[in-house]
Backbone bond lengths (Angstrom), bond angles and torsions (degrees), N, CA, C in turn:
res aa  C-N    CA-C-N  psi(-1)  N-CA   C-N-CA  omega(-1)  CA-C   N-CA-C  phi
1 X - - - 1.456 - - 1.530 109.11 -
2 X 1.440 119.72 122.25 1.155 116.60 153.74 1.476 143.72 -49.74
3 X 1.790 108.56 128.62 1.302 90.07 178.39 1.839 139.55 -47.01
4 X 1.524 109.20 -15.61 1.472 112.44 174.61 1.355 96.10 -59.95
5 X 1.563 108.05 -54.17 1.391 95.23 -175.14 1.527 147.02 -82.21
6 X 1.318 103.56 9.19 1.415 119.72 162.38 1.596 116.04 -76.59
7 X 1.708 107.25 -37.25 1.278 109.26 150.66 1.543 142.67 -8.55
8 X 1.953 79.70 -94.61 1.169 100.80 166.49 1.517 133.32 -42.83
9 X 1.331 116.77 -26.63 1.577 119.82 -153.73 1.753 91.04 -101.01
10 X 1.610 127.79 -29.56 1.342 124.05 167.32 1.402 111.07 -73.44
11 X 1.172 122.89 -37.17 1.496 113.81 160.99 1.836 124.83 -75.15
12 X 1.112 110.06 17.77 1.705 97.85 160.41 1.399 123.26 -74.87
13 X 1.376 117.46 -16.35 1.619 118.35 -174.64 1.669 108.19 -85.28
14 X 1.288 96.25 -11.49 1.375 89.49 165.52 1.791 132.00 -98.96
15 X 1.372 89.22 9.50 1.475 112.74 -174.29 1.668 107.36 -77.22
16 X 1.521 107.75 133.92 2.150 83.08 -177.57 1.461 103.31 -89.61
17 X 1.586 97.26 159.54 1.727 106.12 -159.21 1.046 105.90 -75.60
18 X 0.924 142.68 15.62 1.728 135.92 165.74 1.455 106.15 -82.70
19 X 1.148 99.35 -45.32 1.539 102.94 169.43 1.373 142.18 -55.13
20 X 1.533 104.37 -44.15 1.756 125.67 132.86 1.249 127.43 -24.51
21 X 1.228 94.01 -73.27 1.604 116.53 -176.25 1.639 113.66 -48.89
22 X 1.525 120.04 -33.12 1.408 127.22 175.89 1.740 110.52 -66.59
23 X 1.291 93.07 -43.79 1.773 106.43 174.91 1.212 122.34 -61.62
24 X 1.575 126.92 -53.09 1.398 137.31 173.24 1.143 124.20 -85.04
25 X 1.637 112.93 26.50 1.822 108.65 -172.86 1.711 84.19 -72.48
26 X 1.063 100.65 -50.64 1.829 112.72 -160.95 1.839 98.35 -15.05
27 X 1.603 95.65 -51.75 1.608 107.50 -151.54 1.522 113.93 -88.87
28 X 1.472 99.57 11.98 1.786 104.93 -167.34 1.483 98.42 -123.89
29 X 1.777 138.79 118.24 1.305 125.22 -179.89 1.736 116.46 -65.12
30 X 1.817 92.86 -5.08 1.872 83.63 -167.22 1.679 102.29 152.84
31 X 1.209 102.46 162.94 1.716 109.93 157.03 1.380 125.18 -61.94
32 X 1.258 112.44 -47.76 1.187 114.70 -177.66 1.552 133.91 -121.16
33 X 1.384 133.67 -166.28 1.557 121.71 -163.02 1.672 93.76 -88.51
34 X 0.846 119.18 -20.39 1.921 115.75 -167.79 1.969 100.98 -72.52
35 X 1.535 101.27 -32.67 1.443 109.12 -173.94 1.604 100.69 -72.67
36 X 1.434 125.28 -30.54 1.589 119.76 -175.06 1.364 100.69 -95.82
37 X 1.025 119.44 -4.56 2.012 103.12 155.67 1.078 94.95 -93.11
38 X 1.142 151.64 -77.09 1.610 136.89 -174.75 1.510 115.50 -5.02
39 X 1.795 95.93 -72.76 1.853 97.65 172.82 1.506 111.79 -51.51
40 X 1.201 110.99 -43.68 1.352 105.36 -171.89 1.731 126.65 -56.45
41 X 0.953 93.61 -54.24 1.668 116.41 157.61 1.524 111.88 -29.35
42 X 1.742 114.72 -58.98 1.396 107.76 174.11 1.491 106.50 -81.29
43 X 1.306 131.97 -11.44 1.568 117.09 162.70 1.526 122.70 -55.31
44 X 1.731 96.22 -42.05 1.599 92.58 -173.88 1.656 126.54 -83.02
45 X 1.354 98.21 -3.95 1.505 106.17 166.18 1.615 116.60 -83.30
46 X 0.812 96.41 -26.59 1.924 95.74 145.48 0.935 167.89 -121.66
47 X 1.767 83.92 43.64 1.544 100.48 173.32 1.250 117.07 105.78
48 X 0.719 135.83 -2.19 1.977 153.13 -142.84 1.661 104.26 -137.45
49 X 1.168 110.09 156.71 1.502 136.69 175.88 1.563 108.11 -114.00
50 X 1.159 110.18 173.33 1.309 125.10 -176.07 1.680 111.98 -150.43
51 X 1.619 91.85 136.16 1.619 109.23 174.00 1.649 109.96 -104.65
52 X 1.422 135.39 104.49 1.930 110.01 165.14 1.259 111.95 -91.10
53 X 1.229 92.48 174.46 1.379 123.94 179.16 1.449 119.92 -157.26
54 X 0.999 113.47 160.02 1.544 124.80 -169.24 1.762 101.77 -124.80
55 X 1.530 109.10 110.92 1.608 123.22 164.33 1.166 112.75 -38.35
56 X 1.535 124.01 113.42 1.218 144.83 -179.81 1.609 152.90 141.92
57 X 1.141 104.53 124.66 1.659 102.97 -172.33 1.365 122.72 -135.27
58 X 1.198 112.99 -161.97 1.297 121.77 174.72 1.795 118.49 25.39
59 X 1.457 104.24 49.63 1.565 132.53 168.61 1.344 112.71 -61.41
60 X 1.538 124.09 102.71 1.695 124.85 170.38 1.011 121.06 -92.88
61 X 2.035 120.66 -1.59 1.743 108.41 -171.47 1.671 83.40 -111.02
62 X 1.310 108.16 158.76 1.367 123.55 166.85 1.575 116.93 -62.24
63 X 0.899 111.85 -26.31 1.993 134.89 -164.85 1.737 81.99 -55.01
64 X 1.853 98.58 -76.63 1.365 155.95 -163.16 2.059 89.90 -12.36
65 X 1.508 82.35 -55.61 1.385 123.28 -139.10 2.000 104.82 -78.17
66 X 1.700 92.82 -41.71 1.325 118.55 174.48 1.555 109.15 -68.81
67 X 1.961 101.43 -63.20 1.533 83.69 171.24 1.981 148.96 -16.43
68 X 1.944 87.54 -62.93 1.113 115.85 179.16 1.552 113.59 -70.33
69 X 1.530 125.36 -6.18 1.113 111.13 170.41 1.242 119.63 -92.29
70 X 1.852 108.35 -17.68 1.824 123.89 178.23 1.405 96.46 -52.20
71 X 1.950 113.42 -47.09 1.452 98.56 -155.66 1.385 108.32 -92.42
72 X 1.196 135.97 -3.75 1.203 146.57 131.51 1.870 109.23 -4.94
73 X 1.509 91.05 -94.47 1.508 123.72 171.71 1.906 91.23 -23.69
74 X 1.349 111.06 -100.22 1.714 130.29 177.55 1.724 87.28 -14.53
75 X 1.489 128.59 -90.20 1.412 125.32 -164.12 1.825 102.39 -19.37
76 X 1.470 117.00 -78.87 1.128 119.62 -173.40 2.109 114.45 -30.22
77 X 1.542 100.96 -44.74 1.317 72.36 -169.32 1.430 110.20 -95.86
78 X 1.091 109.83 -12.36 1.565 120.80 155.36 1.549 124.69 -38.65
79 X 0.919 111.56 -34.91 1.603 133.36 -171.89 1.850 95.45 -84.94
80 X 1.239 133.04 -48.24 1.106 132.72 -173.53 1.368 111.64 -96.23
81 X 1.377 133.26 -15.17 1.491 150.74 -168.31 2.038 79.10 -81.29
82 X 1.173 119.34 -80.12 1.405 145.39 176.41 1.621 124.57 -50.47
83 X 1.235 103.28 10.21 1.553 122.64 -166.81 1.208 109.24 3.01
84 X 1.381 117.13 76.88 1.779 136.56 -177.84 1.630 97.62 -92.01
85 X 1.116 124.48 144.83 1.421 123.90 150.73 1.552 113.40 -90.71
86 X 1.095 103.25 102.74 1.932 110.41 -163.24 1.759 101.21 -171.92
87 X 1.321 75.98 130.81 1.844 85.71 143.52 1.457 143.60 -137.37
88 X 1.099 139.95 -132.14 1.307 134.60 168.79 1.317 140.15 -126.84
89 X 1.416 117.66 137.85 0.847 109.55 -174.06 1.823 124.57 -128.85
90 X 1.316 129.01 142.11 1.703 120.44 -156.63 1.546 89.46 -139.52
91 X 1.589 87.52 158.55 1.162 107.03 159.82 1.884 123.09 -111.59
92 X 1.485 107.06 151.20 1.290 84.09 178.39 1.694 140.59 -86.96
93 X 1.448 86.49 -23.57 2.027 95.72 153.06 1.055 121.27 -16.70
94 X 1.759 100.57 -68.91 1.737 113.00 -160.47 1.426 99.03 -63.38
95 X 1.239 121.21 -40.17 1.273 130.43 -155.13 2.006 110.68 -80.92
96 X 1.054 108.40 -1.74 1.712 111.55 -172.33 1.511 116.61 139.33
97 X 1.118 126.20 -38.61 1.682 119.29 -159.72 1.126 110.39 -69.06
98 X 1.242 138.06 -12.04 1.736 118.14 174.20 1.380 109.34 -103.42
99 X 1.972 118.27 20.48 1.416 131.73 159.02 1.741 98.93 -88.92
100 X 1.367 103.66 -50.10 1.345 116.03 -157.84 1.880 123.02 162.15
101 X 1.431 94.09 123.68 2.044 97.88 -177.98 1.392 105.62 -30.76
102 X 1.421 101.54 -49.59 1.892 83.92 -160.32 1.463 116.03 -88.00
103 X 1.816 125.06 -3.08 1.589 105.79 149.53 1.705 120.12 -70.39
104 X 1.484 107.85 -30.85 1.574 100.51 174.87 1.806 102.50 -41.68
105 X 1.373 80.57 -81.28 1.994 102.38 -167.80 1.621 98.07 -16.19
106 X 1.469 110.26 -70.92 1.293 107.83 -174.15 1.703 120.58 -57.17
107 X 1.196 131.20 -28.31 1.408 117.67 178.44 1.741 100.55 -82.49
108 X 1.544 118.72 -39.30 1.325 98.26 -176.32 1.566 108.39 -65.64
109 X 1.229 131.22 -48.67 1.919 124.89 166.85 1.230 108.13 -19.28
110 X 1.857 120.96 -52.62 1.244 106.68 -151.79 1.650 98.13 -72.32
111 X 1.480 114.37 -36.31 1.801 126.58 -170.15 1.643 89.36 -72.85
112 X 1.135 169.24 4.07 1.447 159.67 168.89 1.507 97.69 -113.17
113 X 1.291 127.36 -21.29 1.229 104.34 166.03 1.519 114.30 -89.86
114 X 1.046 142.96 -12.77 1.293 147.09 131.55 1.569 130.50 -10.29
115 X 1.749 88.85 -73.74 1.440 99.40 162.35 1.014 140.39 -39.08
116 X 1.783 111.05 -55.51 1.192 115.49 170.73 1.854 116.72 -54.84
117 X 1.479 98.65 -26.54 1.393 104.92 -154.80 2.050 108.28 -49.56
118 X 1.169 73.60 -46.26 1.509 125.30 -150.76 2.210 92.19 -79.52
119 X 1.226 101.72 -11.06 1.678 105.05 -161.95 1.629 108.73 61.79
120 X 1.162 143.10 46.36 1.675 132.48 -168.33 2.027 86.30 -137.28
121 X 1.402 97.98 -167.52 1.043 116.91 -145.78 1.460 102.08 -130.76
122 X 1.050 137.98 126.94 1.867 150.54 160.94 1.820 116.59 -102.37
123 X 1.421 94.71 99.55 1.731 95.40 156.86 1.282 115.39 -89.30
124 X 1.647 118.93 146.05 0.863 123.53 160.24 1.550 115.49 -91.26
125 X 1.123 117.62 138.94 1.820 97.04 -167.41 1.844 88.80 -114.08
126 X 1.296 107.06 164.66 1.617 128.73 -173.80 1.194 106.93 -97.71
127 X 1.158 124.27 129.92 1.691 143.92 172.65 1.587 112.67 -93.96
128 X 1.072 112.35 179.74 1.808 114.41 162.52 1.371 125.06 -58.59
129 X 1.162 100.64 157.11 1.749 106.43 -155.67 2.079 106.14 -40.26
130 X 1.165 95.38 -50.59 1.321 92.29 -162.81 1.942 127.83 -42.06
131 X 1.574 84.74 -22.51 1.398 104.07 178.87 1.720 119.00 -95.39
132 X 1.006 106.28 29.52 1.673 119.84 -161.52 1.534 113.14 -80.33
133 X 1.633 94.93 -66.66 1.602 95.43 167.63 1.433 133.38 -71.59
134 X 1.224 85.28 -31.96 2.072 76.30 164.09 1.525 129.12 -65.89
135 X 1.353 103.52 -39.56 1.308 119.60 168.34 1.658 127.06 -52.82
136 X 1.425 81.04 -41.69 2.509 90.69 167.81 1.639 94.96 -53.26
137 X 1.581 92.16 -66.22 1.781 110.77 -172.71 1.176 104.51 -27.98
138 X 1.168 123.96 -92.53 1.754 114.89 168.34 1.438 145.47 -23.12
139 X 1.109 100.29 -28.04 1.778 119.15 -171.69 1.831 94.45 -89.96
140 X 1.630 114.27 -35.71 1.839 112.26 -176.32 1.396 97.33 -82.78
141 X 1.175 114.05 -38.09 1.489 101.86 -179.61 1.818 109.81 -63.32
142 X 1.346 104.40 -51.99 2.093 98.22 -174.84 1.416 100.17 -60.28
143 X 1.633 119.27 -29.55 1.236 94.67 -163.24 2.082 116.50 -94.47
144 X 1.690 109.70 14.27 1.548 126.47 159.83 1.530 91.01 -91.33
145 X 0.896 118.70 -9.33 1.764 90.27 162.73 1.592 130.70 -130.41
146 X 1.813 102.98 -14.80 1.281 100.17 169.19 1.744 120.17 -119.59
147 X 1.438 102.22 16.08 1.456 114.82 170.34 1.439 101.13 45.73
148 X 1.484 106.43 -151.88 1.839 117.63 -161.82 1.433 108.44 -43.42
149 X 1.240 125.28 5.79 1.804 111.73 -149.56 1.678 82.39 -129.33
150 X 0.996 118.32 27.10 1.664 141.61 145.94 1.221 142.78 -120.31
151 X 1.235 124.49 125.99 2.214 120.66 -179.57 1.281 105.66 -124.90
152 X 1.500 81.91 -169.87 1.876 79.86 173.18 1.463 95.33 -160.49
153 X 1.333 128.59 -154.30 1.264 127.80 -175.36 1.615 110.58 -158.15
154 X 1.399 116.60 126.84 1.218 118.68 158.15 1.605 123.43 -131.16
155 X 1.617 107.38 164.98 1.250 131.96 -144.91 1.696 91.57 -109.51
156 X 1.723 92.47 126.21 1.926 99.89 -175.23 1.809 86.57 -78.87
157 X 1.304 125.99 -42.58 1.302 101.79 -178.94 1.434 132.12 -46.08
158 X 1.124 120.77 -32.89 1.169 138.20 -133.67 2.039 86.76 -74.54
159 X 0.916 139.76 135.25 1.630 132.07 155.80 1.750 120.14 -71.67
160 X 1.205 106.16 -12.37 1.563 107.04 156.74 1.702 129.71 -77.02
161 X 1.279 94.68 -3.33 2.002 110.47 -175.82 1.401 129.37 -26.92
162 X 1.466 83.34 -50.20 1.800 101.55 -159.08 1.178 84.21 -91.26
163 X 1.374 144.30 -64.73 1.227 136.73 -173.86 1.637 117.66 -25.84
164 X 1.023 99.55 -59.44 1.606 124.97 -177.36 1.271 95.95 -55.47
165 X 1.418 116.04 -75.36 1.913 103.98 -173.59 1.464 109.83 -46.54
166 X 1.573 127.64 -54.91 1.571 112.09 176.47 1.712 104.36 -53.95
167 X 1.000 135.77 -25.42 1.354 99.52 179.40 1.252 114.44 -80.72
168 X 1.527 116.42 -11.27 1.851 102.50 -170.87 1.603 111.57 -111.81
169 X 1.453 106.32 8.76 1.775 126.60 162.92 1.560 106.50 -39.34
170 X 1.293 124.53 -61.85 1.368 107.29 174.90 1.369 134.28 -72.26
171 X 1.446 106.40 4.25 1.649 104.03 174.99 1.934 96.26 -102.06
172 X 0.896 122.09 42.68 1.416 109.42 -167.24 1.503 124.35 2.40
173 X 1.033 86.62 64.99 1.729 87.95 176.13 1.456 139.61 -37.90
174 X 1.092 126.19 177.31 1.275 133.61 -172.71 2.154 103.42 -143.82
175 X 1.077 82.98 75.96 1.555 103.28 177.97 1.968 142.95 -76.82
176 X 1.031 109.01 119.78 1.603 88.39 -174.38 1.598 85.83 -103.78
177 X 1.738 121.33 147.57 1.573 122.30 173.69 1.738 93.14 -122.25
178 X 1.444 94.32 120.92 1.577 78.60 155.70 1.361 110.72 -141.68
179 X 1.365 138.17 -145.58 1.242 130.54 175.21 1.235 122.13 -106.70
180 X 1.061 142.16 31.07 1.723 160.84 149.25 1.557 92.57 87.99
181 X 1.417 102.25 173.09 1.661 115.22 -168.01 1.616 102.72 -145.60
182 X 1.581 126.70 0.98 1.485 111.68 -169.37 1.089 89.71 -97.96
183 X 1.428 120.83 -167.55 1.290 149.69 160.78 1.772 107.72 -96.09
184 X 1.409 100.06 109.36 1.623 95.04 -173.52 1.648 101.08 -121.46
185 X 1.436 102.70 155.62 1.278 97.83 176.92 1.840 117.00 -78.65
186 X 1.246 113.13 172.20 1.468 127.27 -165.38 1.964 99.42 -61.76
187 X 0.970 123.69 -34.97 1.181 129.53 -140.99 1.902 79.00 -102.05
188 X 1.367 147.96 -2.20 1.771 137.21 -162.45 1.443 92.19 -130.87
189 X 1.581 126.67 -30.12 1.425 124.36 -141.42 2.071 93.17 -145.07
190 X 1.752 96.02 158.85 1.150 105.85 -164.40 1.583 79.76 -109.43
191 X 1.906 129.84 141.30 1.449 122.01 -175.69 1.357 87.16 -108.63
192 X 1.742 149.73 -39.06 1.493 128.34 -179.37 1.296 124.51 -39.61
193 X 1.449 127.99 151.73 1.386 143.03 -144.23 1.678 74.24 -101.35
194 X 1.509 128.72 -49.77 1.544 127.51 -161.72 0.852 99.68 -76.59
195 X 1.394 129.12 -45.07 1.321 125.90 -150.22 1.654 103.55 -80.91
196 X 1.496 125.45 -26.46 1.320 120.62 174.33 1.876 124.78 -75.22
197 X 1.610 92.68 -34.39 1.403 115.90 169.46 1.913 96.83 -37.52
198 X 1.351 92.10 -91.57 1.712 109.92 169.28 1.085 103.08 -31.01
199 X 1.167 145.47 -100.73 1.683 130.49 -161.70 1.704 106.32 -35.64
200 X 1.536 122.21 -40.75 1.317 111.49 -145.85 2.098 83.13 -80.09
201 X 1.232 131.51 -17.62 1.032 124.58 176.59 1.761 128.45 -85.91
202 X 1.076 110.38 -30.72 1.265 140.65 139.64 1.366 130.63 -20.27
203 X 1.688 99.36 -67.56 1.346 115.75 153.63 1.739 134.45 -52.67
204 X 1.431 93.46 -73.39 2.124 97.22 151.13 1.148 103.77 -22.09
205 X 1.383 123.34 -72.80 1.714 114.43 -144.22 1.611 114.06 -77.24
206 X 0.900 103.22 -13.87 1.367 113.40 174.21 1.362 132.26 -83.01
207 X 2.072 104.36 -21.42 1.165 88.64 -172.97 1.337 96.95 -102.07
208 X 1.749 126.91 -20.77 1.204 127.53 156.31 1.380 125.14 -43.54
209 X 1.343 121.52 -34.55 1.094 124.63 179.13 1.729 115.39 -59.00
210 X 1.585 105.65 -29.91 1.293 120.31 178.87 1.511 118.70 -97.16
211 X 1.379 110.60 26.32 1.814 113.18 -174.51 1.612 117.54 58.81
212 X 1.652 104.34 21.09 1.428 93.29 160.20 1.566 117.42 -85.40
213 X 1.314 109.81 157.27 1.413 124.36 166.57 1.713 113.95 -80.25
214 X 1.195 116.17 130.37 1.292 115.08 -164.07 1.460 109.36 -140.67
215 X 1.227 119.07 112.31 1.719 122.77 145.19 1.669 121.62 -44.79
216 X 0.880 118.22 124.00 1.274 113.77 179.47 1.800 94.08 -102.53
217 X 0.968 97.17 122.53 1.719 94.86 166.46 1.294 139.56 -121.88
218 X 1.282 122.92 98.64 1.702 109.02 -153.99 1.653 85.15 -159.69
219 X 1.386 92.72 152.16 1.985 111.84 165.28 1.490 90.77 -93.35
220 X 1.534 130.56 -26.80 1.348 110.60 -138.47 2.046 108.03 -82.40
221 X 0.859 108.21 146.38 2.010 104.33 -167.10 1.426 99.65 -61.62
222 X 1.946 122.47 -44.52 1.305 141.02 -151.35 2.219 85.15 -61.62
223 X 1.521 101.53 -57.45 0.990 106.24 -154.13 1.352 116.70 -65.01
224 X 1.659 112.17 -32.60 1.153 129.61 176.44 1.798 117.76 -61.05
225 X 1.671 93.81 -46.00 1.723 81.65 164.22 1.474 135.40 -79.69
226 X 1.321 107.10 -29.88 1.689 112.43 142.70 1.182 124.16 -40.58
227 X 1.576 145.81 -9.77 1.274 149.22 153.88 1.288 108.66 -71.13
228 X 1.703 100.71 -52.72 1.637 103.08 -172.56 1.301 103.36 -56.85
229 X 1.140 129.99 -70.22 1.936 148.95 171.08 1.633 87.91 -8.58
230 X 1.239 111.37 -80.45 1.659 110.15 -163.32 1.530 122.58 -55.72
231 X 1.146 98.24 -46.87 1.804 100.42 172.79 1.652 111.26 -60.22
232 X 1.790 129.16 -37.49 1.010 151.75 124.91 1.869 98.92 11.98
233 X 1.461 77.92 -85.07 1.817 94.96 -148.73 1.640 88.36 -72.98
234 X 1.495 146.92 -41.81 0.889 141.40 -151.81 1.652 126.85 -92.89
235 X 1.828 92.33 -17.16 1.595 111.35 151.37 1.894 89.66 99.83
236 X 1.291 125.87 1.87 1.375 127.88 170.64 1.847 116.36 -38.73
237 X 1.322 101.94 134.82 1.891 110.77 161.95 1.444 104.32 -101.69
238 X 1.242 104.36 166.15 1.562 135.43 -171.24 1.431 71.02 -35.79
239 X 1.235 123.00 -94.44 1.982 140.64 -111.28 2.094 86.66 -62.02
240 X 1.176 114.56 -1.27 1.508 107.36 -152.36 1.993 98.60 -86.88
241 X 1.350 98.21 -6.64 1.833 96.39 -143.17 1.816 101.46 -170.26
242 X 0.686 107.78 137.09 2.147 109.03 156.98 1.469 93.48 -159.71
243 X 1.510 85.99 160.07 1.763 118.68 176.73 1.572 104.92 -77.41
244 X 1.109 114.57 146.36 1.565 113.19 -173.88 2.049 96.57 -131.60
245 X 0.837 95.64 134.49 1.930 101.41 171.81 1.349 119.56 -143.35
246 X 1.283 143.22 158.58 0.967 147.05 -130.83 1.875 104.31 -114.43
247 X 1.433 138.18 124.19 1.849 120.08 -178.35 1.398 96.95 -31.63
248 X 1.131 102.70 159.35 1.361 137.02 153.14 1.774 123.45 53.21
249 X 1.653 99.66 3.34 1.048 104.02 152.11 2.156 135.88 -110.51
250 X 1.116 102.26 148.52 1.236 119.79 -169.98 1.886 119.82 56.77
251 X 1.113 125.85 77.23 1.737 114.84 -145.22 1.854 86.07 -83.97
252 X 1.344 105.82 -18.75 1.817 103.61 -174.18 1.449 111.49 -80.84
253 X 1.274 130.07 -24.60 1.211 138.71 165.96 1.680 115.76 -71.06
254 X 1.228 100.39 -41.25 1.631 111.36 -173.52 1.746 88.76 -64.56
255 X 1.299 126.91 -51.98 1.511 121.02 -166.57 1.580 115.03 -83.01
256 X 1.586 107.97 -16.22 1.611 111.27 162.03 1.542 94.35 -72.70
257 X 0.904 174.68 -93.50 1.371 168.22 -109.53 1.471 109.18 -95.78
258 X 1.110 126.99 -20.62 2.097 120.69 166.89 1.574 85.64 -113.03
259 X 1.140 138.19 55.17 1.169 132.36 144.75 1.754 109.67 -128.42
260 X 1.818 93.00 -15.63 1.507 78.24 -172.53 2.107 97.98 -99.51
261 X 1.202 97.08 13.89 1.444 78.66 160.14 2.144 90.38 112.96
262 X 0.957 114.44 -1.04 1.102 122.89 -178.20 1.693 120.86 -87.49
263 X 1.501 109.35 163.60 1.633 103.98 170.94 0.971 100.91 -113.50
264 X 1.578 115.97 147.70 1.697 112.70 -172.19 2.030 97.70 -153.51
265 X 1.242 94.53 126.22 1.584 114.45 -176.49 1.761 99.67 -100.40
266 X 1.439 88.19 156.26 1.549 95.33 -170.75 1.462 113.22 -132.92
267 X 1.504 142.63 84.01 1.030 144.91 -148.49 1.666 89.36 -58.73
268 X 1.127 123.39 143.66 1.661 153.53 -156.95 1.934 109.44 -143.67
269 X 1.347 113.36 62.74 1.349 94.93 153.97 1.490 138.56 -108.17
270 X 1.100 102.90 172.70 2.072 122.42 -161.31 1.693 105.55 -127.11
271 X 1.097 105.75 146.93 1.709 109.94 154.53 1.566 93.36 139.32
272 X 1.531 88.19 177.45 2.097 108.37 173.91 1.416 109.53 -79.55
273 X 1.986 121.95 -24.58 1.106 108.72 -165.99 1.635 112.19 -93.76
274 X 1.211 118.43 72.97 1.810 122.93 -165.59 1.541 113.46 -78.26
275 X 1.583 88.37 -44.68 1.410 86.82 -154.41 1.800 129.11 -84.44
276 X 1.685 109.09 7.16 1.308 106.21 139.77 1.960 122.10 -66.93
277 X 1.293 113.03 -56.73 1.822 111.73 172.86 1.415 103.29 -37.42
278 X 1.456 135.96 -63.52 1.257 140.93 -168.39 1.241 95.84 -51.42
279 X 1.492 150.33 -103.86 1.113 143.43 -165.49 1.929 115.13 -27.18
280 X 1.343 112.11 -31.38 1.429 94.58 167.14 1.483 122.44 -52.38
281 X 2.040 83.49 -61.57 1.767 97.81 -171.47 1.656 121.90 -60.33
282 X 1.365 109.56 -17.14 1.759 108.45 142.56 0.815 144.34 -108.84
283 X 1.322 131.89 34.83 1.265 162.50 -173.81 2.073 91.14 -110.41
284 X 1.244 124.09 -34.52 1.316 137.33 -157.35 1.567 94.72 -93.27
285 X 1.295 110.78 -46.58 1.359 108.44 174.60 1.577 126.44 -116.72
286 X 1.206 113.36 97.16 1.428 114.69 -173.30 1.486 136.90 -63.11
287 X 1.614 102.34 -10.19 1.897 112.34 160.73 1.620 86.45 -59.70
288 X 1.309 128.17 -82.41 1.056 109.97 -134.79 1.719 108.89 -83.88
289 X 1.308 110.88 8.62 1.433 102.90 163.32 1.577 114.87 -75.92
290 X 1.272 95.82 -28.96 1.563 119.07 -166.17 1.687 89.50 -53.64
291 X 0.914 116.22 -60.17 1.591 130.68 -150.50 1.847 95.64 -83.53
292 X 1.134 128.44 -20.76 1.126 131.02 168.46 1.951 119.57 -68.41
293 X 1.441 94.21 -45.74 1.401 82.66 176.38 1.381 117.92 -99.21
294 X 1.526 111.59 15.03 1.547 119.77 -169.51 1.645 90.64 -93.59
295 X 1.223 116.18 -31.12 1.862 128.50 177.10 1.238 105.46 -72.57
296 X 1.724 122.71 -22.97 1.143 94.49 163.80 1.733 145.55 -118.89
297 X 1.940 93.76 15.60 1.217 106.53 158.46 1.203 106.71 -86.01
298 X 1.351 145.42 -6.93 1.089 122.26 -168.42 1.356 109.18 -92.92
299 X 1.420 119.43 -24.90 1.639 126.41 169.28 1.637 102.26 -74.14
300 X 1.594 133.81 -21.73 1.316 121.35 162.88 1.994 98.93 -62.25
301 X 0.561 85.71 -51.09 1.952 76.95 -176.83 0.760 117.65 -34.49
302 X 1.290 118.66 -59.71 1.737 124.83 -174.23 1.455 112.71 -73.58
């Protein structure tokens, strides 16, 4: 990455969010749950699955916290009311942990017992380092009581990786890997473009190698055929594995991958709270950050 563009990507928070907001519609299905069946709807006409989620984190009131687990709850039967092929996906922020582990634990229990209820599926998705171990903690506990119809997610950056997959090898997990999205410090996270590639492949093969179920999650092509390669070399069927990608990015890649015979999920989020996610997902790609804050010196001009 160029230094302009390291620039650029620390100066988006100073960008005003309307301005944002024009850039990251692509990556948001909507405000509300009626707008992520809509997207969803055009996912499943081509071939594709769907993961939601609801915009939001780092929740400090209990209310906050409860809300987001009602609509939690609603998604599930929404999802089967609407015969979507989808499931869900949370974070644990929104959900309690920067109140305290044991309101998370308890609202995600109540959303995994759902899941199961319902036959569907609960990811737990991974935040920044700090939230790491609590977050396993939670995911071994739902998953001694709600088995396969629970995941979790880990980060190829992360230098704790491999560790982490040997510890969760005997629960055969049900894994999404992708290549992390925070800003971590030098001393938690690996910053080479190769060196994460390699771990994030590394990781896959290992846990496939051990009968885990695995999301593969990546825009990147290198990485994506390195998925294919392993399932390839390792003699895997559909039900074993799918590619997972993010709305509104790469739609030619998403259809090279359900053309080659693959299953591929498409993370699908909704809500008012966007515009922290948005600054990741351009923060990830620096054309279009580039072009974000170039829109908005150029309206300082005028």
């Amino acid at each position: 990455m160029s230094i302009f563009d390291q620039l650029v990507i620390h100066g988006l928070p100073l960008v005003p969010k309307f301005i944002v907001g024009r850039f990251a519609r692509p990556y948001v299905a909507g405000a509300h749950m009626e707008d992520a069946v809509a997207a969803i709807r055009t996912i499943m006409a081509e071939g594709a699955m769907a993961t939601i989620d609801i915009l939001g984190e780092e929740v400090e009131e209990p209310a906050k916290a409860e809300e987001a687990t009602l609509e939690y709850l609603e998604i599930f039967d929404t999802i089967e009311e609407e015969g979507l092929d989808a499931n869900v996906s949370i974070k644990p922020t929104m959900l309690g942990l920067k109140i305290d582990e044991a309101t998370c634990a308890e609202n995600v229990k109540r959303i995994a017992a759902r899941a199961e209820e319902r036959g569907n599926f609960l990811r737990i998705d991974m935040e920044d380092y700090t939230t790491t171990d609590a977050t396993l903690r939670i995911y071994k506990e739902m998953h001694a009581r709600h088995g396969s119809h629970v995941g979790v997610v880990l980060q190829a950056y992360m230098r704790r990786n491999n560790a982490d997959i040997a510890a969760l090898l005997e629960l055969k997990p049900n894994i999404r890997m992708c290549k992390g999205i925070y800003r971590e410090p030098r001393a938690v996270a690996w910053s080479g473009f190769e060196t994460i590639q390699e771990n994030f492949i590394y990781g896959v093969e290992k846990l496939m190698s051990n009968g885990a179920y695995v999301g593969i999650a990546t825009h990147d092509p290198h990485l994506v055929w390195a998925g294919m390669a392993l399932v390839d070399r390792l003699g895997l069927g559909p039900e074993s594995y799918e590619f997972q990608m993010l709305y509104g990015v790469d739609p030619e890649l998403r259809k090279i991958i359900i053309d080659g015979g693959h299953r591929l999920r498409v993370y699908v989020p909704y809500g008012r709270d966007w515009y922290p996610y948005s600054i990741r997902r351009l923060r990830e790609n620096p054309t279009i950050a580039r072009n974000v804050v170039m829109t908005m010196l150029g309206r300082q001009k005028r």
